[in-house]
C-alpha positions, 0 to 999 in steps of 0.5 A, spaced: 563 883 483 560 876 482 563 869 479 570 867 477 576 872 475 579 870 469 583 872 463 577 875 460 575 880 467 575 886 464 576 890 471 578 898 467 571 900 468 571 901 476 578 904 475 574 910 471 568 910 475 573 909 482 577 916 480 579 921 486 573 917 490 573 911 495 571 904 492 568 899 496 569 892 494 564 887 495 568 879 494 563 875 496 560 872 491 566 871 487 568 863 486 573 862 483 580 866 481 585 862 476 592 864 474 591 869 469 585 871 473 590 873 479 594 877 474 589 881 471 586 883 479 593 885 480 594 889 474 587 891 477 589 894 484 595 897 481 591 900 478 586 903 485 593 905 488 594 910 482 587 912 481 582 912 488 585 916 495 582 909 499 579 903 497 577 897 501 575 889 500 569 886 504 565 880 505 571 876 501 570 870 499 574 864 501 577 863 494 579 870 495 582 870 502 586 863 498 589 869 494 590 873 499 593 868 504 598 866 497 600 872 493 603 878 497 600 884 493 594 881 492 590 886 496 595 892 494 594 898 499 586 895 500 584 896 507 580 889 508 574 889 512 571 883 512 572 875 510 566 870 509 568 863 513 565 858 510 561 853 514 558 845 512 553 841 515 555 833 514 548 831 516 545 835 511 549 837 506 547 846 508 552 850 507 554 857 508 558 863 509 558 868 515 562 874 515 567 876 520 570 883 521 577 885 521 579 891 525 586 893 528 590 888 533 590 880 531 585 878 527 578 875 532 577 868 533 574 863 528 568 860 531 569 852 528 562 849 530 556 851 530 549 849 530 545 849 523 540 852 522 537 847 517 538 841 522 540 843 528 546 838 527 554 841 528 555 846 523 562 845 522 567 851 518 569 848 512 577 851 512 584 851 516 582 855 522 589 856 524 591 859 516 585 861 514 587 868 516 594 867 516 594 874 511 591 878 516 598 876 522 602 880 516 602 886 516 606 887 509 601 883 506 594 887 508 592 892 512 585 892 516 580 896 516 583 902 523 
């Protein structure tokens, strides 16, 4: 899926084509989700759990994880496999996303810097370290891939 999720998403076609298979989803170009956008994701994964034996999230975007970390049922009963960290450069304006992968236990340690690949200057996550992944320490909210 890529760009924003809407009031005008039309999400029932992967609900057809997702019918007793696994889906996997790829969030990471997603940049943005509103209000009314939530509530038809929602509507959405209501949808996945009465349809598919097993689907998963991955490479979510940080505007996902966002929804992730506010609306407990964001995920439904989705095994979320990765998340994109956002990183920025204040030297020279680079900005990134890298995946982490989630599995079972705690989630891993967000790396905070690094150096860029552009400049060689500090590369610095662009979020909360501390919150970023505050869905994953709530075993009600989303499970992770075993």
């Amino acid at each position: 899926l890529s760009g924003s999720i809407t009031e005008d998403v039309v999400l029932t076609p992967l609900l057809d084509s997702a019918a007793s298979s696994r889906l996997v989803l790829d969030l990471e170009q997603i940049v943005q989700i509103n209000s009314c956008g939530v509530r038809e994701w929602i509507h959405f994964v209501r949808g996945l759990a009465q349809t598919t034996h097993s689907h998963s999230l991955i490479r979510c975007s940080p505007a996902i994880v966002r929804q992730l970390n506010m609306i407990s049922n964001f995920a439904g009963t989705a095994t979320i496999e990765s998340v994109m960290l956002p990183y920025y450069c204040d030297n020279c304006s680079h900005e990134e996303h890298r995946e982490l992968l989630l599995g079972d236990g705690p989630p891993p340690a967000i790396e905070t810097e690094t150096a860029c690949p552009v400049c060689g200057d500090e590369l610095a996550f662009d979020d909360l370290a501390e919150t970023y992944l505050s869905f994953a320490d709530d075993p009600t909210r989303a499970r992770r891939a075993g």
